[in-house]
Each structure stands twice: as structure tokens, then as C-alpha cells.
C-alpha positions, 0 to 999 in steps of 0.5 A, a space after each residue: 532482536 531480543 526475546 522481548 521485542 519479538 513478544 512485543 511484535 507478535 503480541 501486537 500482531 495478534 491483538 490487531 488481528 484479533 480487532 479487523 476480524 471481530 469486525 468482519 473485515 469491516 471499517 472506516 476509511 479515510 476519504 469515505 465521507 462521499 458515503 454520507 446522507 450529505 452527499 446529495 447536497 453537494 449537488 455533483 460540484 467538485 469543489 463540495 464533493 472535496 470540502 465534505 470529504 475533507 472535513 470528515 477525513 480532517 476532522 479529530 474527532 470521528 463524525 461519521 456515525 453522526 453523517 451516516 457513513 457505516 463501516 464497510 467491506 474494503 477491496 484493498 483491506 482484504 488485499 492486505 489481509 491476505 497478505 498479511 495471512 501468508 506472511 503469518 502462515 510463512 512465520 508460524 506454520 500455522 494452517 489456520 492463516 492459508 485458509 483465512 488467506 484463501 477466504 480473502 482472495 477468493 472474496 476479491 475475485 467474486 468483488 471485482 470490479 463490475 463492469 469490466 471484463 478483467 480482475 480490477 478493484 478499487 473504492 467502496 465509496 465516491 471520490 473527489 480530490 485535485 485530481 478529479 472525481 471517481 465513483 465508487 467501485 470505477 478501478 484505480 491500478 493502485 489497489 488492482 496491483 497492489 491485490 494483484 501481488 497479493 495472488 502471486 503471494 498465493 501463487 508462490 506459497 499455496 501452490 494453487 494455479 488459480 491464483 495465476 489466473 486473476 494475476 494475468 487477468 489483473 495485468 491483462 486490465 492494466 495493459 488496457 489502460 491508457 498510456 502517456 507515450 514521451 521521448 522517455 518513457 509512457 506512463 500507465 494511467 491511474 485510470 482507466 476511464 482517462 489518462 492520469 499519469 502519477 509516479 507511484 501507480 505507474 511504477 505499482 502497475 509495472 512492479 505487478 506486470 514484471 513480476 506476473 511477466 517473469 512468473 508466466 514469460 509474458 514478454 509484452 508485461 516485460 516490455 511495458 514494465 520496463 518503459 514505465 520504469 523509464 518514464 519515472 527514473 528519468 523524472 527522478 529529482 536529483 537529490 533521489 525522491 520523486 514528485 507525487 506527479 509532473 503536474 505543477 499542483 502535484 509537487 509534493 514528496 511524501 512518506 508512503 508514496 515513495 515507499 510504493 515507488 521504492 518497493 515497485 523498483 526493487 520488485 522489478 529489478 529482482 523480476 527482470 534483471 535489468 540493472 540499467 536502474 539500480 543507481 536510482 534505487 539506491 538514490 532513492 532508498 537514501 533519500 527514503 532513509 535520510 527525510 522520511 524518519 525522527 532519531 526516536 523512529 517516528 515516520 515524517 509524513 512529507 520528506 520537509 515536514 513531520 506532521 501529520 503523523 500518520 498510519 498509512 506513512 507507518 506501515 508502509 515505510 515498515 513495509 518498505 524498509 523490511 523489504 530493503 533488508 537484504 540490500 542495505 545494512 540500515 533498513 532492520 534496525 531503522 524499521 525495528 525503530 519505527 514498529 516499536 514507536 508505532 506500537 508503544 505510541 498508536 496502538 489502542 488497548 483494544 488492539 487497533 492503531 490510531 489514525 493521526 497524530 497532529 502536534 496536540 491531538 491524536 486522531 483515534 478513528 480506527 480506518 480499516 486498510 489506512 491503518 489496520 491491514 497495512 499495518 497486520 501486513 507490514 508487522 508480519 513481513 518484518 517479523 518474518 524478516 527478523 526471524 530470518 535474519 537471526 537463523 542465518 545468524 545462528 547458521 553461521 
């Protein structure tokens, strides 16, 4: 990478954080407009609950201030910050972000979820889809894994054992959930409340507990790691990707989804040894590559069509790719390509990235973990990567 893109990276990078912390970590979300003086009128019904979230959510223009719905603290978003912080604390030396990194942690540990014994997080609002309907605050194993990794961040780079600590407690949550026992695998539940069997939570869920597994020899997180790691490679489709979910209304590929389960595989490979799915990672990271990206760098939302373009799909395949640096040749220079169209086409002069772009408007909403701390994260792990690529370079 030459001296002006890393300009351009960093530059972006600080200007971003610059904008989530002039904020207080506070902002929008995408499917927060359950937090509207409207909800009452949904009377509970499901189908109302959805058609109010979705036109917020859908809407170009930003109705939220108008319905009531105020920017808010985020669990996921002070995950990803904190993530984020270590990344930069890692690329910059600088011990400024290990304490912006611990007043994020220590935050989610006071703001876990209420009403259970162990560490979990999940929405700071009311939430309906296809797949039902979650109050806010009831814990998903999406953002309790996804946080839990952030603390073995913590663990691995501040060398402070209390960070252990929320770890095991997170995983202790996730063994508790519900599972779906098959002839080829069990599915760790999205929920904790009912069985909800989804590909990318499930396989969140076994990255997190065969990286605490491993860190700590808890061979019971080992176990169930590995079957929930059964239960998706052998539901792989053929041609490498993998349904959101088996359920019929389910059957869609997307952009940031199959980053999840990509990352997750490769997190519990590198955790436990286990070769037994290296073939269907490496299946699954060319399909990644060969239906999720335009020539120019432009992230696909679904693996058979481009729009909308979105930031969650960015980051998280900026995120993705980065990771796979050390294992296929192709993944620096692709994700290069797709942090530099994100930054040249969605970044807003304050600082922020936009939500959206749909084939002739651009959705400017500024979401907080959407496409803010997904993104800080993501451009920190890649330039760190970067970085580290062009010292072996000069070593050699």
C-alpha cells in the first residue's frame, strides 16, 4: 500500500472516530423504529410491529426525529468500539485507546442483560421480523459473541484477567441456551427464550466458545463448538455458501451474513486444530470472493444481486477479508479495493458513512453500530494488517 492510501485510511479512520465519540457512543439503528410514540398503535400484532419498523428502516429519508425515536446507547456498538480501540491501541502505540478500550468494556459489563445470571447483550429496542418478535434488551447470541470476543480482545492485548472472566460468563449463557439435536450436528439457538436455529448465530456462538475453550481448556466449549460446527458444514450448499437459515422463508445468501460464518470457521479452526472443515472454508471464502464484489470494489448486498448497498455488507466484508489475509493471497488487495470504494463514495465530510445507497438515492442516515463501529473496527484490523504485511515485506 503506498503512502497515500495509508494517509487516506488512517485519515478516514480518525475522522470517523472523531464523529461516534463527539456523540457519546449515541445513534440510530436500523430497525429501531419499534422506539417510536407509534408503537402503541401496533397494538402487539406482529404484522404492524413489521410494516412500522420497516418503514423507518426503508425510508430514504430519515423520519425518526419526526416519530420520536432519539439516538441511543448501543451494546453492539460499544463491542465494536472496543474493538476497534485495541486495534488502534495495537497499530499506534498510543495508550489513550487501551483506556477508551476499557471504558467500553467495563460499560457492557455494568449494561448486560437484566434478567439473567450470566453476561449476554442484546437490543436497546423492540424487535419484530419473519422470525418473530424480541423485546428489547432479551439477549440474541449474535451481539453476546460477537462482545464476547471483543473481551478475549482484552484479554490478549491488556493482560487483565477480568476480562477472562465476562468471557466464561458469556459462554456459560450460550451453553445454556436451547439446542437443535440432528443426525448431523445441534444448532445452538439464536435465543434463549425458544429454539431459533440460524447459520451465522450458531456458528458466532461456536467461534466464541472454541476460542474462550482453548484460552481457558474448557473441553465442554470444545465439544459443543465442534457440533455446531457439524450442524452448518454439513448444510453448506454445493456451490460454497449458506442459507441465512434451513426454513424455507429463509433462503436467501447474503453479503455480511456469510462474512459471520466465514470469520466464525476460521476462528475455530485456528482454536482448535480441527482440520476435519478446512475444505468448506475454503469453499465458502471462494464463493465469498466470486458473488459478494463489483470489479470497482463495491460490496453486493445478496450473492445474485447488487443493491442495496449497504454498510453493514462494507464493513463486515472489509472485516472478513482482512482476516483471510494470512490464508489466500487475494483477500488484501480485494479488501483494499472495497475500503477505498467505501470511503471515496459513502463517507460524509463530517466523518460519518452513510447507511444505503439504492440505485438512485443514497440513504444518508448516520446508524451507529450499522455502519459506524463496524466500519472503525473493520478499517483498524485492515490497516493493522496492511501495516504488518509491509514490515515482513521489508524483513525479507
Amino acid at each position: 500500500m503506498n503512502r497515500d492510501s495509508k494517509t487516506k485510511m488512517m485519515d478516514s479512520l480518525l475522522r470517523l472516530e472523531k464523529w461516534i465519540e463527539k456523540r457519546d457512543y449515541k445513534g440510530y439503528e436500523p430497525f429501531d423504529g419499534l422506539s417510536s410514540f407509534l408503537h402503541p398503535l401496533t397494538f402487539g400484532n406482529a404484522f404492524l410491529e413489521r410494516l412500522l419498523q420497516q418503514l423507518v428502516r426503508q425510508s430514504p429519508v430519515n423520519l425518526r426525529p419526526f416519530l420520536g425515536v432519539r439516538p441511543q446507547d448501543s451494546t453492539k456498538g460499544r463491542g465494536y468500539m472496543a474493538r476497534g480501540y485495541l486495534g488502534m491501541l495495537r497499530l499506534t502505540g498510543n495508550p489513550s485507546y487501551g483506556k477508551r478500550a476499557r471504558a467500553c468494556l467495563d460499560w457492557l459489563d455494568e449494561h448486560k442483560a437484566p434478567n439473567y445470571e450470566h453476561h449476554s447483550w442484546g437490543n436497546h429496542f423492540d424487535y419484530a421480523s419473519r422470525g418473530g418478535q424480541l423485546k428489547r434488551h432479551e439477549p440474541i447470541i449474535v451481539w453476546t459473541s460477537l462482545i464476547g470476543q471483543a473481551f478475549l480482545d482484552a484479554c490478549e492485548i491488556l493482560g487483565d484477567p477480568k476480562y477472562m472472566d465476562v468471557a466464561i460468563s458469556a459462554c456459560d449463557w450460550i451453553m445454556d441456551l436451547p439446542r437443535e439435536k440432528t443426525n448431523s450436528g445441534t444448532c445452538l439457538s439464536y435465543v434463549a427464550f425458544n429454539q431459533s436455529s440460524v447459520h451465522n448465530s450458531n456458528m458466532l456462538g461456536a467461534a466464541m466458545l472454541a476460542r474462550t475453550g482453548k484460552m481457558t481448556g474448557n473441553s465442554a466449549y470444545l465439544d459443543v463448538a465442534k457440533e455446531a460446527m457439524v450442524y452448518s458444514c454439513s448444510r453448506q450448499l454445493a456451490g460454497g455458501g449458506w442459507y441465512y437459515a434451513e426454513t424455507p422463508e429463509h433462503h436467501w445468501i447474503d453479503n455480511f451474513h456469510t462474512g459471520y460464518n466465514l470469520d466464525s470457521l476460521k476462528c475455530y479452526i485456528e482454536n482448535t486444530g480441527d482440520s476435519a472443515f478446512e475444505g468448506h472454508l475454503d469453499r465458502g471464502f471462494e464463493f465469498f470472493i466470486n458473488h459478494f464484489f463489483k470489479d470497482d470494489g463495491t460490496p453486493k448486498y445478496y450473492h445474485n444481486r447488487v443493491y442495496p448497498i449497504d454498510s453493514q455488507c462494507a464493513a463486515q466484508a472489509i472485516e472478513t477479508l482482512a482476516h483471510f489475509s494470512d490464508r489466500d493471497e487475494r483477500a488484501l488487495p480485494l479488501a483494499l479495493k472495497v475500503a477505498n470504494w467505501w470511503i471515496d463514495n459513502m463517507q460524509d465530510a463530517s466523518g460519518y458513512f452513510y447507511y444505503r445507497r439504492y440505485p438512485f438515492v443514497t440513504a444518508k442516515t448516520p446508524m451507529l453500530h450499522w455502519a459506524q463501529t463496524t466500519t472503525y473496527r473493520a478499517l483498524a484490523l485492515l490497516k493493522w494488517k496492511l501495516d504488518d504485511t509491509g514490515r515482513e515485506n521489508n524483513e525479507t
